[in-house]
C-alpha positions as CSV (number, residue, x, y, z in Angstrom):
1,X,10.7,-26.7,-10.1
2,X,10.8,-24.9,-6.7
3,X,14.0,-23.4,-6.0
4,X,13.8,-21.7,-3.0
5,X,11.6,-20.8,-0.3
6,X,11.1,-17.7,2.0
7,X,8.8,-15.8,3.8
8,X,5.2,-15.1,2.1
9,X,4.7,-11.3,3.4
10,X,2.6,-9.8,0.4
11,X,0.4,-12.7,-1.3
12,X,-0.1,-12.7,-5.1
13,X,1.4,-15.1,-7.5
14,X,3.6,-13.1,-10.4
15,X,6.2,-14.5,-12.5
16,X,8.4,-12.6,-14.9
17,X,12.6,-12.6,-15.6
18,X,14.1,-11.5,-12.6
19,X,16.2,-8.5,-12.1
20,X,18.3,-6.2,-9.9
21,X,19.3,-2.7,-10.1
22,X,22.7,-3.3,-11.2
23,X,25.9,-3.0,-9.6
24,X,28.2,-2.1,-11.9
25,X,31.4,-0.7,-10.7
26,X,32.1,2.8,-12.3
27,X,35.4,2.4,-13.1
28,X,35.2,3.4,-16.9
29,X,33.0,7.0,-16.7
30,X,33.9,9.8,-15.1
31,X,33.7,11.3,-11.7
32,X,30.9,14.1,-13.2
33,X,29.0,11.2,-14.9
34,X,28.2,9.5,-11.6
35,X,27.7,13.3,-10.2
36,X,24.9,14.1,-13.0
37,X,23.6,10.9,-13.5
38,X,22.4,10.6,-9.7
39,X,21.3,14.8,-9.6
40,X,19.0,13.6,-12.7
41,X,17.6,10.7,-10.5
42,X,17.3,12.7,-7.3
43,X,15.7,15.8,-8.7
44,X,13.5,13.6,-10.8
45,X,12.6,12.1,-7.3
46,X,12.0,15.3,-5.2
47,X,9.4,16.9,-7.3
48,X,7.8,13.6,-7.8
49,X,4.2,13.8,-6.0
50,X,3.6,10.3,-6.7
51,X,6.3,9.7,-4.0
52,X,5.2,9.8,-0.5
53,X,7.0,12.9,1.6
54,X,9.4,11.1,3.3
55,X,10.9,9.6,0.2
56,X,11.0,13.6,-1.5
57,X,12.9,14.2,1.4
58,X,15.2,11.6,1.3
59,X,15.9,12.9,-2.5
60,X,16.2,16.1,-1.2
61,X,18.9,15.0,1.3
62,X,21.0,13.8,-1.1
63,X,20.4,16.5,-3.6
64,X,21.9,18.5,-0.9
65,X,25.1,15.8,0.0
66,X,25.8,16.0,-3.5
67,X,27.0,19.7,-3.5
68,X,29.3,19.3,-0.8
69,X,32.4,20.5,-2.5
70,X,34.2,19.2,0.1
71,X,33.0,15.5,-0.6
72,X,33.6,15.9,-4.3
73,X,37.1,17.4,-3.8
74,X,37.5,14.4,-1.8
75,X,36.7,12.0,-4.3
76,X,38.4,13.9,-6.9
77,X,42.0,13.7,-4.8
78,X,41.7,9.9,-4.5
79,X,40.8,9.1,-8.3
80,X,43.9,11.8,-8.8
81,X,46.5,8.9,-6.5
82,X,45.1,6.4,-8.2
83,X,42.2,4.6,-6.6
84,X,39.3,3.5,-8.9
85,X,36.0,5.8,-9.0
86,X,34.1,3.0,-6.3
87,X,37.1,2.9,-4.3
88,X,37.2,7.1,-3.8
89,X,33.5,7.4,-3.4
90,X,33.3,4.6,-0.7
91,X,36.3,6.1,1.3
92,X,35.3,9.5,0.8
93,X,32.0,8.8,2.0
94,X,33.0,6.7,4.9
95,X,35.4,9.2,6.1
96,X,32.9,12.2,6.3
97,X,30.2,9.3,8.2
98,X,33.2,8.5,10.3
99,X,33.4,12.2,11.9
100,X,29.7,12.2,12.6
101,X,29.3,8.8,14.3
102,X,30.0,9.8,17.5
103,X,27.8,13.6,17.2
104,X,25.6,13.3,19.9
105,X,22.9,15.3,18.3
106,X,20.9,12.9,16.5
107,X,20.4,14.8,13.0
108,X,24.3,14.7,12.9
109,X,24.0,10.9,13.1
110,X,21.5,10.4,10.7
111,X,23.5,12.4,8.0
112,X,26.5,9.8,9.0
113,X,23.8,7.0,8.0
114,X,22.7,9.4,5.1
115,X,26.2,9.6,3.4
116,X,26.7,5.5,3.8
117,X,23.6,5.1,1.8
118,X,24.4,8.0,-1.0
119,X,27.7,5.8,-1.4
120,X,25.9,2.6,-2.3
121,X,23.8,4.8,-4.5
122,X,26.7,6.2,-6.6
123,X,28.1,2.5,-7.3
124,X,24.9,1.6,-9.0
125,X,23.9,2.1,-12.3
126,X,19.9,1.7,-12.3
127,X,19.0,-1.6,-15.0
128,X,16.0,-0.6,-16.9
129,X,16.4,-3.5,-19.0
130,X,14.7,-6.0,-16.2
131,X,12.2,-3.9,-15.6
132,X,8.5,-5.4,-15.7
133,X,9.7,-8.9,-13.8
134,X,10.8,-9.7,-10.6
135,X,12.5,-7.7,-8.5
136,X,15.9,-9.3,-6.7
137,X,17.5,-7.4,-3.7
138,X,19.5,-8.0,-0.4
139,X,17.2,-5.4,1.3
140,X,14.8,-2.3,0.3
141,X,13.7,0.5,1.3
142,X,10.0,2.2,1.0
143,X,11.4,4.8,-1.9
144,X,13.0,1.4,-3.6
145,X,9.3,0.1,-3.6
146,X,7.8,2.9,-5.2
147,X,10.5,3.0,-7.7
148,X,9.7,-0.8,-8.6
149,X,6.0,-0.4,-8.4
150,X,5.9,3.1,-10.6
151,X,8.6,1.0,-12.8
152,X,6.2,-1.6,-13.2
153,X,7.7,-5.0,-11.3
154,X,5.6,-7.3,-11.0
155,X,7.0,-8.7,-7.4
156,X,10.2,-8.7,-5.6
157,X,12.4,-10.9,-3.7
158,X,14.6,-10.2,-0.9
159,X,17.3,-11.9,1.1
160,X,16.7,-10.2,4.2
161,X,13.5,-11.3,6.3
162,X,11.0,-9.1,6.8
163,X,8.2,-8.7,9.4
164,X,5.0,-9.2,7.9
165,X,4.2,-5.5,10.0
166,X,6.6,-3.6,9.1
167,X,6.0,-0.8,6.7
168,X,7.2,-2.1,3.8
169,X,5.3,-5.1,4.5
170,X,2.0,-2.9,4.4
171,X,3.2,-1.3,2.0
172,X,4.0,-3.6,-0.7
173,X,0.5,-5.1,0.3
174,X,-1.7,-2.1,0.0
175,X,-0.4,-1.5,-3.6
176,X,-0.9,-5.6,-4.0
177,X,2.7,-6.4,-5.2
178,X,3.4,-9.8,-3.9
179,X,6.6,-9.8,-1.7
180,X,8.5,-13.1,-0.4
181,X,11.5,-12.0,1.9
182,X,13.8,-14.1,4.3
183,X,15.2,-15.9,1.5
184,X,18.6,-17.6,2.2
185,X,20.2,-18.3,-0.9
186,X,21.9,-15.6,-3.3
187,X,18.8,-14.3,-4.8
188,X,21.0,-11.8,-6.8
189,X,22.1,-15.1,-8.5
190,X,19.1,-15.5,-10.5
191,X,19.3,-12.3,-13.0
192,X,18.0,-12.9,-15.6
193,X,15.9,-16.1,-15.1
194,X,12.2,-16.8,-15.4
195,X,11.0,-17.3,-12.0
196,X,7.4,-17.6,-10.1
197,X,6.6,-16.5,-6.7
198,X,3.7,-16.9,-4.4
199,X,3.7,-14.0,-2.2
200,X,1.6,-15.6,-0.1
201,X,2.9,-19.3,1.1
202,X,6.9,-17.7,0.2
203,X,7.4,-19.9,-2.5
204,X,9.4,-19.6,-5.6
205,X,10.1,-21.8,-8.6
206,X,12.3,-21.7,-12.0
207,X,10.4,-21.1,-15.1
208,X,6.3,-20.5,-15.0
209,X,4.5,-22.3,-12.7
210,X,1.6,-22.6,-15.2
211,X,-0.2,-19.4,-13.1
212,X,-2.8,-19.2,-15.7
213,X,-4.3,-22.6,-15.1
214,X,-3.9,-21.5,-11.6
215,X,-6.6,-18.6,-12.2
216,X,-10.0,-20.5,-11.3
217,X,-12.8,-18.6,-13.6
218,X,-14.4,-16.3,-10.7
219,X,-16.7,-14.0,-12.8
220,X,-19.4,-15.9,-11.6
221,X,-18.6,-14.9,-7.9
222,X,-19.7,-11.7,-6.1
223,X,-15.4,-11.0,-5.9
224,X,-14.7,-7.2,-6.0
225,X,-11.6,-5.5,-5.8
226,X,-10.0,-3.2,-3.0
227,X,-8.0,-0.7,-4.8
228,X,-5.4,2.4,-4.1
229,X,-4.4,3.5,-7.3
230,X,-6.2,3.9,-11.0
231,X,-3.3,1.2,-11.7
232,X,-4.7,-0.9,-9.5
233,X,-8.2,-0.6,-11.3
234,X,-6.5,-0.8,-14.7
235,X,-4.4,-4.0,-14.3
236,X,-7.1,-6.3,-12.6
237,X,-9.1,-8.5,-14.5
238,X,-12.4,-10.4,-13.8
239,X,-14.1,-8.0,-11.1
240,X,-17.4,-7.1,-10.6
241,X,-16.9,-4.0,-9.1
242,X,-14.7,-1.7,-7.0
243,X,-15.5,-2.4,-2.9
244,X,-13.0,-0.3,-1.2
245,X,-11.0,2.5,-3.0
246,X,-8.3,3.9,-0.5
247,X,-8.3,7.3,-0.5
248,X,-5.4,7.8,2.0
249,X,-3.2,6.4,-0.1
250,X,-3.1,9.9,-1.9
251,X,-2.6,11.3,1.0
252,X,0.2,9.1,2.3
253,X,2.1,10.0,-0.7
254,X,2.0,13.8,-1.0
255,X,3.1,13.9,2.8
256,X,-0.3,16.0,3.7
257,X,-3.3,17.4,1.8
258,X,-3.2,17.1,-1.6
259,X,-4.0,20.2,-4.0
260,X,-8.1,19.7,-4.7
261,X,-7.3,19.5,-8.5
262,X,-5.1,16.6,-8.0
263,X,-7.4,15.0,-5.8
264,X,-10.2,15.4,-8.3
265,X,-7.9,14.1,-11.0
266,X,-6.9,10.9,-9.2
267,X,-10.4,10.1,-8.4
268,X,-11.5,10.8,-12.4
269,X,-8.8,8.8,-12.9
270,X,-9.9,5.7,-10.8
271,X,-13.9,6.2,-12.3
272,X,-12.3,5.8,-16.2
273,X,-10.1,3.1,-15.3
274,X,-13.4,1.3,-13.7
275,X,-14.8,1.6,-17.4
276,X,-18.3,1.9,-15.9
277,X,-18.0,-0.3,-13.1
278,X,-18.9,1.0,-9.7
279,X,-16.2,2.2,-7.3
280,X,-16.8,2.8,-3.6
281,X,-14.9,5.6,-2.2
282,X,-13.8,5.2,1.1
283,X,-13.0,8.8,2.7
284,X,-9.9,9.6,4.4
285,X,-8.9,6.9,7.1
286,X,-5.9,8.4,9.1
287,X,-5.4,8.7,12.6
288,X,-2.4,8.3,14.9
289,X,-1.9,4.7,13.3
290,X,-1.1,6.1,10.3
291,X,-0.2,9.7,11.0
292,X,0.6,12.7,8.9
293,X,2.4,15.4,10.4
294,X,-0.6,18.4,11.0
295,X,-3.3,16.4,10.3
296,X,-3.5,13.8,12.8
297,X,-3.2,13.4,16.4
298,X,1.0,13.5,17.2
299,X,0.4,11.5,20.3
300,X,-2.2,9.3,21.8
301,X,-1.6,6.5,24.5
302,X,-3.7,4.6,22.5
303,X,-3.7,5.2,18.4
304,X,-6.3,1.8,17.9
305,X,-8.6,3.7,20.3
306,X,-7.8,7.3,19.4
307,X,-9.4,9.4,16.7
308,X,-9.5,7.7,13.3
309,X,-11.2,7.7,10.6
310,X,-14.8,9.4,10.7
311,X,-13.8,11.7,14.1
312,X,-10.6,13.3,11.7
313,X,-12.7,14.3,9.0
314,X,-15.3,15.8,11.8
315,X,-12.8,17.8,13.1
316,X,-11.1,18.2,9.9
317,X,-14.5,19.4,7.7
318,X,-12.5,21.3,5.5
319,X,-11.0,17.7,4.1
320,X,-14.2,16.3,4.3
321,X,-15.5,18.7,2.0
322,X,-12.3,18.2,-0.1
323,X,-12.9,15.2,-0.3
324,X,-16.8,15.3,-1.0
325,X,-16.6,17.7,-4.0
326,X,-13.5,15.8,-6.0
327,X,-15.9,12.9,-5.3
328,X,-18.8,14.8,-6.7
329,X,-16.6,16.2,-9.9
330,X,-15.2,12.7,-10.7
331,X,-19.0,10.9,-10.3
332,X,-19.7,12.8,-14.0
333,X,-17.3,10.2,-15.6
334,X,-19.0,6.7,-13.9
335,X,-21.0,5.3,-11.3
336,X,-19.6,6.0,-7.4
337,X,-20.6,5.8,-3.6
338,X,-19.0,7.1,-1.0
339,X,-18.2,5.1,2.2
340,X,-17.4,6.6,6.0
341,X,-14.6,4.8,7.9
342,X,-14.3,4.0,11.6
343,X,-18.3,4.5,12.2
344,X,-19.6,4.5,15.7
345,X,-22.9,6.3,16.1
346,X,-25.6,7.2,13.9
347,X,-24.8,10.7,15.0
348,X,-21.4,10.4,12.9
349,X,-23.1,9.1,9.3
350,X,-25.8,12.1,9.8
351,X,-22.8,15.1,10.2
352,X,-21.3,13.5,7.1
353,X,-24.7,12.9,5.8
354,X,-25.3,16.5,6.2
355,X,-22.1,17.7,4.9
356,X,-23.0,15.8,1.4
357,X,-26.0,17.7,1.2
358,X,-24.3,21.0,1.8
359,X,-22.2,20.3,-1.3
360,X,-25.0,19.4,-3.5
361,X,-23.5,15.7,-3.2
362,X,-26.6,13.9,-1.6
363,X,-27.7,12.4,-4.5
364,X,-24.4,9.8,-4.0
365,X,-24.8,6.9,-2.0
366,X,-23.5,7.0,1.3
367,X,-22.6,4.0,3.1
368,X,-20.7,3.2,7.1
369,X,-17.8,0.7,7.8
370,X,-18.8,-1.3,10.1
371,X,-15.6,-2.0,12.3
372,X,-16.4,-2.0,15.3
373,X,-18.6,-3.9,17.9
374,X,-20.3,-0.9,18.4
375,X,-21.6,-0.3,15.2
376,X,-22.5,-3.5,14.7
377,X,-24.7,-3.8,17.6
378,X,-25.9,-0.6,16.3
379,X,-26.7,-1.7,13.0
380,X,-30.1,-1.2,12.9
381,X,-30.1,2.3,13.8
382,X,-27.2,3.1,11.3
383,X,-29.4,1.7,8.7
384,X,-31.3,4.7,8.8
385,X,-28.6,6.8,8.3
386,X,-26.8,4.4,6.0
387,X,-27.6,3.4,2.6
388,X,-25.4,0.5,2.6
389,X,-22.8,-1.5,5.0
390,X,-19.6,-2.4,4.5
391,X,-17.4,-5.5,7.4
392,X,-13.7,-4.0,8.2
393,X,-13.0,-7.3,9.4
394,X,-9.5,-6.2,10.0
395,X,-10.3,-3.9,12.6
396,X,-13.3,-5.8,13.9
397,X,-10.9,-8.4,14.2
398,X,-8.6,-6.2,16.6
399,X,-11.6,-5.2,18.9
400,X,-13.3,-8.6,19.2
401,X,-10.1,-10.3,20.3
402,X,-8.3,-7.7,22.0
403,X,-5.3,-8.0,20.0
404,X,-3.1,-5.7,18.5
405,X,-3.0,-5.3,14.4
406,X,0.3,-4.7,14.3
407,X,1.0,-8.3,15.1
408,X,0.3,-11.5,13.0
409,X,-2.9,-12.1,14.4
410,X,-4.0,-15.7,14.7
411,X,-8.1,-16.4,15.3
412,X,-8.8,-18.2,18.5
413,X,-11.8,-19.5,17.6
414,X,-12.1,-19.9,13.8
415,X,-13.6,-16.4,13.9
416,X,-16.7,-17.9,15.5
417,X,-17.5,-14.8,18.0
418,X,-16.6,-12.5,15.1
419,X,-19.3,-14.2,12.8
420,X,-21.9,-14.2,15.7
421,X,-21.1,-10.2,16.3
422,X,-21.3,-9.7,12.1
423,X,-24.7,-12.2,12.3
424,X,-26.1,-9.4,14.7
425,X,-25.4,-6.6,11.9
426,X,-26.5,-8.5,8.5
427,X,-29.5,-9.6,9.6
428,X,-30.7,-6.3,11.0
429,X,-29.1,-4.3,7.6
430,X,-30.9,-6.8,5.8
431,X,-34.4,-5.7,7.2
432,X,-34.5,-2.8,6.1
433,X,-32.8,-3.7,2.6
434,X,-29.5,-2.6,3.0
435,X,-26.6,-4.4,0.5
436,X,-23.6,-5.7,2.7
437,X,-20.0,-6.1,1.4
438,X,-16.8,-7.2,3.1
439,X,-13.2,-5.4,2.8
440,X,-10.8,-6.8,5.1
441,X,-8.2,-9.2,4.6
442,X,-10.5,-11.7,5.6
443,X,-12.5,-11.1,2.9
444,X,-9.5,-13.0,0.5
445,X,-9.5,-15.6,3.3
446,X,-10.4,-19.2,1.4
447,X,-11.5,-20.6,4.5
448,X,-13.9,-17.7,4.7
449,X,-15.1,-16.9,1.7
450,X,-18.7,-19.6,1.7
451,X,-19.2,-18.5,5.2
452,X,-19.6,-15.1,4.5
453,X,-22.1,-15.8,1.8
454,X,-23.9,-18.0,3.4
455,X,-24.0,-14.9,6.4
456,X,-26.1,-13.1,3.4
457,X,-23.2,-11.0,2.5
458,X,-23.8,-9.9,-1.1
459,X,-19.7,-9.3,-2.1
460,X,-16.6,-9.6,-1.3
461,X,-13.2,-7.2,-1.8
462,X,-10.0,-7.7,-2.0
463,X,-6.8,-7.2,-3.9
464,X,-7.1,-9.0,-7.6
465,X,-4.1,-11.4,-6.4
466,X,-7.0,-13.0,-4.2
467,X,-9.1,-13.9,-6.5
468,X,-8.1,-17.4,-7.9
469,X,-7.8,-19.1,-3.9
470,X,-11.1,-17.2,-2.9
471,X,-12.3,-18.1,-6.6
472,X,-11.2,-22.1,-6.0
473,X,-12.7,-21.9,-2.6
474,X,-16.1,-20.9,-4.0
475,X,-16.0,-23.7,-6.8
476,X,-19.1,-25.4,-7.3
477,X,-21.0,-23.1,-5.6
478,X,-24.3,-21.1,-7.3
């Protein structure tokens, strides 16, 4: 039965009981159990590396609000005239945020912000018991997603809308937890429930909405999967192989460059998940659009047109070769290629090219992104440098229409200059035997799935939620 419906903003269907952290008012423990039971959590959190930088941070913030003896004596006086444990902690809090509102400096008003949210965070006691369904929550933040993803929810639900471009949005997508926000009922009413969702059309229903029969058989089909994680790999079932493996994603969470041993271990880590299935690598793809501090560009006017991809690792060898040589070490455990993002020139794949042989590496298969009209057009002359192709439709997308990815971008003409641009690139890649895959969201498109086949295409990546609509598309066909 459908109960509700919100805003589809990370597709996937998942089902599961639903749950919320719970919010428990601490009136029966002590003042030093909240205190210790929220230093465990938050020095648990800041040496996490699992957790991107700014969450470590945000850990270490509160680590730091927490030894304010001034705050505690605070709380301490209240409890001592009377008031209940939630009542001191939310006044005591409040009062300190109070004094800082009007700081003009801007760090002063962030810490006013800062205490607000570490008083929310005292009130609640985590519930382990729900986790594994479906997460329920008013709002959340980035570090409340990791927490659900690494405490294995299957999806979440939220009463606040969301913009299918904001971060979390991305976020929540990139690790392929399905995500339906904008919800207008009490979602926290439904603790404790079986419920569906369809991250994707926003819809949620009591009880299983028979998502098995859902699952069309696709094991026939050329369906890959884009990954980010060895979870990712682990979890999915029915793929042929790994298409796109995001490499950044490592980087995103440590904040920066990652130590070469853990990058070597996450890779390993991807190959034996894979269980002899190939995984394409693709390197680092950062630029001012998705920036870390001292690696990337701070500023550009531009970030779609700035340096990205391939022209960071360029100027940035030292990652490149990073990169190269975990790639190298993990390729002893399974089959692996390694794929170059944000390709222009041929000029580009041959300094990579070169690096790979440098490292003793060249025996790897080295493939281009093709994302751009430019390479496209250029296909043929990739080709040589290239051992294989891969469509970044969502970028090619961007280019070809001249619209901005950060929207919810709608195509004018059933993608039919796109195909015509991609038509140019196949064709000549497939002269000089050259395997073509696509990555991009439109890649787990339904209504695009034949058409890239019949474009001689030979797979097709995306995130395992995909798979039955792309797989029920493709019904029938040989």
């Amino acid at each position: 039965m459908l109960i509700a419906e919100g805003i589809g903003v990370a597709g996937g269907l998942a089902c599961g009981v639903a749950y919320r952290p719970s919010t428990r008012r601490q009136a029966a423990v002590s003042i030093e159990h909240v205190y210790s039971t929220a230093k465990r959590r938050y020095e648990r959190w800041s040496e996490d590396s699992s957790l991107p930088a700014a969450a470590r941070e945000l850990a270490h913030i509160y680590l730091a609000l927490l030894t304010d003896p001034e705050l505690r004596a605070s709380i301490e006086g209240d409890v001592a005239l009377g008031r209940t444990i939630s009542e001191a902690i939310t006044g005591a809090c409040e009062q300190q945020a109070r004094l800082l509102d009007g700081a003009r400096h801007p760090y002063l008003q962030q810490r006013a912000h800062d205490l607000r949210a570490l008083a929310r965070e005292l009130l609640a006691l985590k519930d382990d018991a729900g986790q594994g369904g479906i997460l329920l929550a008013d709002t959340l933040t980035p570090l409340g997603l990791y927490e659900a993803y690494g405490g294995g929810a299957q999806g979440i639900i939220l009463r606040d809308s969301l913009a299918s471009t904001s971060h979390l949005a991305i976020l929540a997508r990139t690790i392929g937890l399905p995500l339906v926000a904008g919800v207008t009922v009490d979602v926290l009413a439904w603790q404790g429930r079986f419920v569906s969702i369809d991250g994707s059309s926003g819809q949620i229903w009591a009880g299983e909405r028979d998502i098995a029969l859902q699952a069309v058989v696709h094991t026939s089909y050329p369906l890959w999967l884009n990954a980010a994680s060895s979870r990712n790999i682990a979890t999915a079932q029915g793929y042929k192989g790994v298409g796109l493996f995001r490499t950044e994603f490592l980087y995103l969470q440590c904040g920066g460059v990652p130590a070469p041993e853990h990058e070597e271990e996450q890779y390993v880590a991807a190959v034996k998940a894979a269980a002899g299935k190939h995984i394409i690598f693709r390197l680092l793809d950062l630029g001012s659009d998705k920036p870390i501090a001292g690696l990337t560009r701070e500023k550009e006017p531009n970030p779609m047109l700035g340096e990205r991809g391939v022209r960071v690792l360029l100027r940035r060898r030292d990652i490149l070769e990073q990169q190269i040589r975990a790639l190298l070490a993990a390729s002893a455990y399974g089959p692996l290629s390694i794929m170059v993002p944000m390709v222009v020139t041929p000029g580009e794949m041959a300094a990579v090219r070169n690096v790979q042989r440098e490292l003793g590496a060249s025996h790897l298969s080295l493939g281009a992104m093709l994302e751009t009209p430019a390479a496209l057009l250029m296909a043929k002359e990739l080709g040589e440098v290239s051992d294989f192709f891969s469509l970044g439709t969502n970028d090619l997308a961007a280019y070809v229409y001249a619209s901005d990815r950060g929207t919810d971008m709608h195509l004018p003409d059933n993608a039919e200059a796109m195909f015509r641009l991609m038509d140019i690139a196949v064709q000549a890649a497939k002269a000089q035997g050259r395997e073509v895959g696509v990555c991009g969201e439109l890649a787990a498109d339904p209504r695009y799935a034949a058409r890239f086949l019949d474009l001689g295409c030979d797979y097709l990546s995306m995130v395992a939620a995909a798979f039955p609509g792309v797989g029920k598309a493709l019904r029938g066909r040989n």
